[in-house]
C-alpha positions in Angstrom: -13.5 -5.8 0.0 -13.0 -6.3 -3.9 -13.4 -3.2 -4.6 -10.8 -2.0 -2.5 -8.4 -5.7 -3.8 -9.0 -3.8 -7.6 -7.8 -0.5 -6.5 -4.2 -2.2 -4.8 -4.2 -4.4 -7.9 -4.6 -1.1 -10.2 -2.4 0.8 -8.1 0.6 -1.9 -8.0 0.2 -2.1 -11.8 0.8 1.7 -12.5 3.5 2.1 -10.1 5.8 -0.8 -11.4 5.0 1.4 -14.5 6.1 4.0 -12.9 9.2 2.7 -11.5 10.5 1.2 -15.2 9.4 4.7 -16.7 11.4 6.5 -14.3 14.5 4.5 -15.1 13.6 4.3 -18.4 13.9 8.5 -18.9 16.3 9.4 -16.3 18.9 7.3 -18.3 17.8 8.3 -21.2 18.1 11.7 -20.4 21.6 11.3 -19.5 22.8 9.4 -22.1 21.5 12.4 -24.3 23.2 15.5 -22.1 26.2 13.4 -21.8 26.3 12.7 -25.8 25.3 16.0 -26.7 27.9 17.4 -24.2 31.0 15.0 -25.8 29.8 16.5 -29.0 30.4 20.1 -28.1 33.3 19.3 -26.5 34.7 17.2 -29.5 33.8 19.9 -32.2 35.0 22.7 -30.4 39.1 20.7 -29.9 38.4 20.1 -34.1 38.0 24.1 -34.5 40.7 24.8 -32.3 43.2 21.6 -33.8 42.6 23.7 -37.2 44.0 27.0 -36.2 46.5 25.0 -34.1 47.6 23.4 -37.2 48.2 26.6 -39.2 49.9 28.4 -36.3 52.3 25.1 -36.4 53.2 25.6 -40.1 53.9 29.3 -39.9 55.4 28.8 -36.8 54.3 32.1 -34.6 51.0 33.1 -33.3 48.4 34.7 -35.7 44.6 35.0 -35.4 42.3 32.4 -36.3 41.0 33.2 -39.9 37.5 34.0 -40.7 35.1 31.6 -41.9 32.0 32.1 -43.5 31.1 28.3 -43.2 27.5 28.6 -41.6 28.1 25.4 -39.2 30.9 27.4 -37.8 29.4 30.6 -37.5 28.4 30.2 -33.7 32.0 29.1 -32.8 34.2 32.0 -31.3 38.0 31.6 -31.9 40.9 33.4 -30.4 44.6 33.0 -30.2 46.7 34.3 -26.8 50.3 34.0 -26.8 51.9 32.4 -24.0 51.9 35.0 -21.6 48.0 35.5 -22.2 47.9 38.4 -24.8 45.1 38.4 -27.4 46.5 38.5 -30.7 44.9 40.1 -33.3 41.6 42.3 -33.2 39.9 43.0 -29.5 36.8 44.5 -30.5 36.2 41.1 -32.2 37.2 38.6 -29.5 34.1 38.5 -27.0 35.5 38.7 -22.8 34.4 35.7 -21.9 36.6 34.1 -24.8 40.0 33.7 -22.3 42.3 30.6 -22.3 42.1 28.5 -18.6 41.0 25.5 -18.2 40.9 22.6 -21.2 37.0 22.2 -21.2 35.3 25.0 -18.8 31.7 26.3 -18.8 30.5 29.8 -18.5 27.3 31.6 -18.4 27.2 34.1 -20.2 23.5 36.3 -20.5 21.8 33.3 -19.2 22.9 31.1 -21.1 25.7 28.1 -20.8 28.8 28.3 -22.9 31.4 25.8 -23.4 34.9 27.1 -23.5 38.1 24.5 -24.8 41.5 25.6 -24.6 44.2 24.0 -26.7 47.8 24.3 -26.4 49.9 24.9 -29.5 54.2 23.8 -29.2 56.7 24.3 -31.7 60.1 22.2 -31.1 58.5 21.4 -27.3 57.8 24.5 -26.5 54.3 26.3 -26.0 54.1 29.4 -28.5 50.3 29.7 -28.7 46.9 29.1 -27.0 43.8 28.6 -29.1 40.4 29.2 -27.5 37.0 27.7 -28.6 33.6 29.0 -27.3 30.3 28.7 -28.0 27.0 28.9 -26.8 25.2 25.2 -25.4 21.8 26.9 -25.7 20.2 24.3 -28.4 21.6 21.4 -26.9 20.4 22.4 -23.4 17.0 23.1 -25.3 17.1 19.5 -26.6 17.6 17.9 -23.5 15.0 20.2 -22.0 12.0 19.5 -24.8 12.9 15.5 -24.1 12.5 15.5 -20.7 9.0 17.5 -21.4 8.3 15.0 -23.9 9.1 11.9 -21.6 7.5 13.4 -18.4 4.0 13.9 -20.6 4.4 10.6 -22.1 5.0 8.9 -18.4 1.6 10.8 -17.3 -0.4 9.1 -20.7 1.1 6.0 -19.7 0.6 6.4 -15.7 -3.2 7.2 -16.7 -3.5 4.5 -19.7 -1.9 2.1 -17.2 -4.7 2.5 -14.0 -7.4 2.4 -16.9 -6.0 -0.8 -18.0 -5.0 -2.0 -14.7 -8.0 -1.5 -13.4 -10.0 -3.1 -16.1 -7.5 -6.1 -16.3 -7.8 -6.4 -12.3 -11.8 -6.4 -12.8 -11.6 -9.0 -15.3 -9.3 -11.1 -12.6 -11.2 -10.9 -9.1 -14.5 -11.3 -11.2 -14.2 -14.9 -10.7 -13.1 -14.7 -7.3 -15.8 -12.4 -6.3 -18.4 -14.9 -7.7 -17.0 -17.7 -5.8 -17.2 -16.1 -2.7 -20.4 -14.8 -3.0 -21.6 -18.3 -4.1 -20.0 -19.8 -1.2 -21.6 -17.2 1.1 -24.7 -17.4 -0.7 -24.6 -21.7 -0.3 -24.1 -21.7 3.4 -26.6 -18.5 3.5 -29.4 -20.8 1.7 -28.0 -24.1 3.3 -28.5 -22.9 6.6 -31.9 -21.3 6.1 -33.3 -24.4 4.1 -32.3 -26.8 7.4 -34.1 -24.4 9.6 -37.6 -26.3 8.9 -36.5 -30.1 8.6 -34.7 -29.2 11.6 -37.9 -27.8 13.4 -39.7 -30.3 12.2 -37.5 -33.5 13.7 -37.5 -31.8 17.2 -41.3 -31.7 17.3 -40.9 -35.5 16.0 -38.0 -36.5 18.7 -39.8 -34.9 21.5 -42.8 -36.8 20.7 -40.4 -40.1 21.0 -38.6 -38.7 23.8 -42.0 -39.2 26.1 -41.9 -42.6 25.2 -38.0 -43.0 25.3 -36.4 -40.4 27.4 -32.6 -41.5 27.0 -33.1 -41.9 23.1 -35.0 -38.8 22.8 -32.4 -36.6 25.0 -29.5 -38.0 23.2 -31.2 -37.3 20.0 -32.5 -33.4 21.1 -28.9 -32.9 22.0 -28.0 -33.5 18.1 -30.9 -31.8 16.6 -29.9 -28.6 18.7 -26.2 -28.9 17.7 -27.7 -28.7 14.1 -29.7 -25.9 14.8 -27.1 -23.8 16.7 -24.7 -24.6 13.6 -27.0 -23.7 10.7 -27.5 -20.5 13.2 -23.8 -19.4 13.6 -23.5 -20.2 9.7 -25.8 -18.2 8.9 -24.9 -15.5 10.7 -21.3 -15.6 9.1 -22.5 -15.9 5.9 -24.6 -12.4 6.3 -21.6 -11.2 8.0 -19.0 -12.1 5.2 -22.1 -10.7 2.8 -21.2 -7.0 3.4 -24.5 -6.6 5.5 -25.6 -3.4 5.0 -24.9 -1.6 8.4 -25.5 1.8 10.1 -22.4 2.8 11.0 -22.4 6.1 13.6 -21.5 7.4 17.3 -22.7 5.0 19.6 -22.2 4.7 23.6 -20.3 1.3 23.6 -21.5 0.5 27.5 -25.6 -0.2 26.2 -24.7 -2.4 23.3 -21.9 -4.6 26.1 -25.0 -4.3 29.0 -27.5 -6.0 27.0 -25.4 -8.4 25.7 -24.0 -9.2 29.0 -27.6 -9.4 30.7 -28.9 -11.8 27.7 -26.1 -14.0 27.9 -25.7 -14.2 31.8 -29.5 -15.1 31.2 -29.2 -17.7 28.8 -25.9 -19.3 29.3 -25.4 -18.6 33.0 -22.1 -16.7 32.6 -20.8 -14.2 35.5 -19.8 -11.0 33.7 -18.1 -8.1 35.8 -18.3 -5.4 33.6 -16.1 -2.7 34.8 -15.4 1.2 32.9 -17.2 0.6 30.1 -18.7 4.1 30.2 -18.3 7.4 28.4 -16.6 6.1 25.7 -18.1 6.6 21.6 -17.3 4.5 19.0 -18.3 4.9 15.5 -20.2 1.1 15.2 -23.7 -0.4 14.4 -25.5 -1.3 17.4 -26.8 -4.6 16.5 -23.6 -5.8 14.6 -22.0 -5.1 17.7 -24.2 -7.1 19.9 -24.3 -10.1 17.9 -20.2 -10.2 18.0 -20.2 -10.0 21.8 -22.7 -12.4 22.0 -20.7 -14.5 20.3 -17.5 -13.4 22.7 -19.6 -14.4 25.5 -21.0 -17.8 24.3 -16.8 -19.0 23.5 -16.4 -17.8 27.6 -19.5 -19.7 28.2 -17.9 -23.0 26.2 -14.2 -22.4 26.6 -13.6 -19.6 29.2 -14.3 -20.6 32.9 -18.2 -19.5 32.3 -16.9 -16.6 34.0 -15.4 -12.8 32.3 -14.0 -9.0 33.2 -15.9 -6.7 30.1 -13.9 -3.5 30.3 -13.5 -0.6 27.2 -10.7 2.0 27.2 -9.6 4.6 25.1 -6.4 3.5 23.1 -5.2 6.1 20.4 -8.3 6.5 17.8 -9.8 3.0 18.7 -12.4 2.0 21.5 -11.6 -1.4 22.7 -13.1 -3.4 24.5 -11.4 -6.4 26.2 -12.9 -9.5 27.1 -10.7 -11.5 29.6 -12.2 -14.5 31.0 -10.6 -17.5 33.2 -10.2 -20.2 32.0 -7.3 -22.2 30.1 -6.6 -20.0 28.0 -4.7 -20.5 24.4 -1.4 -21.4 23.6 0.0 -18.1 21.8 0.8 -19.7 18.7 -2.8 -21.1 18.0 -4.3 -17.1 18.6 -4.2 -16.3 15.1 -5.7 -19.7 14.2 -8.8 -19.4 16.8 -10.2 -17.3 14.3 -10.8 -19.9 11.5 -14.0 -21.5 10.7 -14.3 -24.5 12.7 -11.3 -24.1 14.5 -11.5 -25.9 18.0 -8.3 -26.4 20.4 -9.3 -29.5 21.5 -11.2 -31.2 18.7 -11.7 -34.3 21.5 -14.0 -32.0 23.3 -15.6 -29.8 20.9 -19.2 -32.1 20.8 -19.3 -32.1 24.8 -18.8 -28.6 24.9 -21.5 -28.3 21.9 -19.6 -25.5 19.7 -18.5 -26.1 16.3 -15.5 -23.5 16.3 -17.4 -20.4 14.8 -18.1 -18.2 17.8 -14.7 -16.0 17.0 -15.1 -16.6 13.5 -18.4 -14.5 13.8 -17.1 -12.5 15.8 -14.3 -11.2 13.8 -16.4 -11.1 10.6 -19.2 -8.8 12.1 -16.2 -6.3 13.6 -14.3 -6.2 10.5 -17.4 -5.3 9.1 -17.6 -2.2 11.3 -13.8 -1.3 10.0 -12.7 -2.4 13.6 -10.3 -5.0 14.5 -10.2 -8.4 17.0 -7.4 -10.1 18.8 -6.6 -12.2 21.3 -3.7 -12.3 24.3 -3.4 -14.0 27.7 -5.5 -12.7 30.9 -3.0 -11.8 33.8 -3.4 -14.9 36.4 -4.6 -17.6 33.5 -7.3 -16.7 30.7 -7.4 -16.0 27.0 -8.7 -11.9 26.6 -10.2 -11.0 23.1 -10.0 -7.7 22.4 -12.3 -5.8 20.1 -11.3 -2.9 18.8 -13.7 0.0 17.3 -13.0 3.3 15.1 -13.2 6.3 18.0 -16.4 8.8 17.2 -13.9 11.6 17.3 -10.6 10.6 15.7 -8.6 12.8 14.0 
């Protein structure tokens, strides 16, 4: 169980990580393409502005002069007049160097070119185009080696965060673990220790009750409320433990038989157990008993003393429902029934003689078998628990 409370705790740790990491480099990321884009953009209109400018002063189209400055060298240039002519030398102007749009992209050999087209007007009217072009590949390569970067350093910090996630959740349910083991080992030792002073004042009692039946009776009655209690605690406490069980296929009807005959024995209970063959559950035998028996001893106390056992195939469970007659529950207690102690009519609980731990147990040995209890009303009046079991041959 705290293994399992360490591994969500780890788990929710790296993936709010995750999450900030995420937004973390997919903004980053864009605030870089989208910079590094402007960029382009911007020093491609100042190359073009420059030849713009000198086709202004000399008034007619010429070709963009050559420059030898090596920023520059990876900017194309080219003037069109305005019916789309090249001026100057063709073999020099690369094809995909054409006025359109004012900002367009191209690919050219695989790789992404940004193209600007700037207008050039003399006395209002258009005499010239100037085109800028050039290639986007180490920009694109930027952005590329950054998001490399930032998806290697997510996965070092994904992996640094579960190592210290799950040492920092270690560190917190350490505590918690201890407490629950002490508390399980306190009623574990509490309720073995009042097994022999227990023993003990029966023999005593019974000895007074030959002399003083009424007194003796009254007082048996208590010592075996004590004994019963210690019992069920102890029980829980093994159960709540993490007993160590054998869990394999098992034919559910033996395990609901024997429990059935030894409580119809003991508590004089009428059990009409109906379809509870053919079906395999993945379960420990004993574990299994000792929740029905507990089942069948809150029937005995609460249920009518009388119950329908069935078990049916639902999905990949076995369950196996438990409907007796008698009061029932109101719905809105169901969840509570399971708590230690609970009792729905705590005027009663001493003449019924149970101390509110029958479904407690019975819950703690099934969840201990990965399987699952519940209650809802019986059809015609009743409260029906419900246990339900891992199938032997779900998918």
């Amino acid at each position: 169980m705290f293994r399992s409370l360490r591994v969500r705790i780890a788990l929710s740790h790296a993936l709010v990580l995750i999450v900030i990491l995420v937004a973390l480099g997919v903004t980053l990321q864009f605030l870089l393409a989208r910079t590094l884009d402007r960029s382009i953009t911007d020093q491609l209109r100042a190359s073009a502005g420059g030849v713009a400018e000198h086709i202004t002063e000399v008034g007619h189209p010429v070709p963009p002069p050559d420059s030898d400055i090596p920023s520059d060298a990876a900017i194309q240039l080219a003037v069109f007049t305005p019916d789309r002519m090249l001026v100057g030398e063709h073999a020099e102007t690369p094809p995909w160097l054409q006025a359109g749009e004012p900002v367009s992209d191209v690919v050219v050999g695989g790789q992404r070119v940004r193209v600007v087209t700037a207008p050039v007007t003399v006395g209002g009217a258009t005499v010239a185009w100037v085109v800028a072009g050039r290639s986007t590949l180490a920009e694109d390569d930027l952005v590329h080696r950054v998001r490399t970067l930032l998806l290697a350093g997510s996965l070092l910090a994904v992996l640094a965060s579960l190592a210290a996630g799950w040492w920092l959740a270690g560190r917190a349910v350490r505590p918690v673990e201890r407490a629950y083991q002490a508390r399980a080992a306190f009623a574990a030792d509490a309720s073995h220790e009042l097994r022999t002073p227990l023993t003990f004042i029966r023999q005593g009692v019974e000895v007074l009750a030959a002399h003083e039946p009424a007194l003796g009776d009254q007082v048996l009655d208590e010592v075996d409320y004590l004994a019963r209690l210690s019992q069920r605690l102890l029980l829980l406490a093994r159960a709540e433990g993490a007993p160590a069980l054998t869990l394999e296929p098992i034919r559910v009807d033996a395990p609901i038989r024997q429990a059935a005959e030894r409580s119809e024995r003991a508590l004089g209970l009428h059990l009409d157990i109906q379809d509870v063959d053919g079906l395999t559950a993945t379960a420990d035998t004993t574990a299994l008993e000792i929740a029905l028996d507990a089942v069948f001893e809150n029937v005995s106390r609460h249920g009518g003393g009388s119950a329908t056992v069935r078990a049916r195939r639902d999905d990949d469970e076995i369950v196996i429902d438990v409907a007796d007659t008698g009061p029932g529950l109101a719905a809105d207690l169901h969840a509570r029934a399971f708590d230690r102690f609970f009792r729905a009519d705590p005027s009663r609980a001493r003449e019924t003689g149970g101390a509110g731990l029958g479904l407690a147990l019975a819950r703690a040995w099934i969840d201990a078998q990965h399987g699952c209890v519940s209650l809802g009303p019986t059809p015609g009046g009743g409260l029906t628990v419900s246990i339900g079991l891992p199938a032997a041959d779900r998918t």
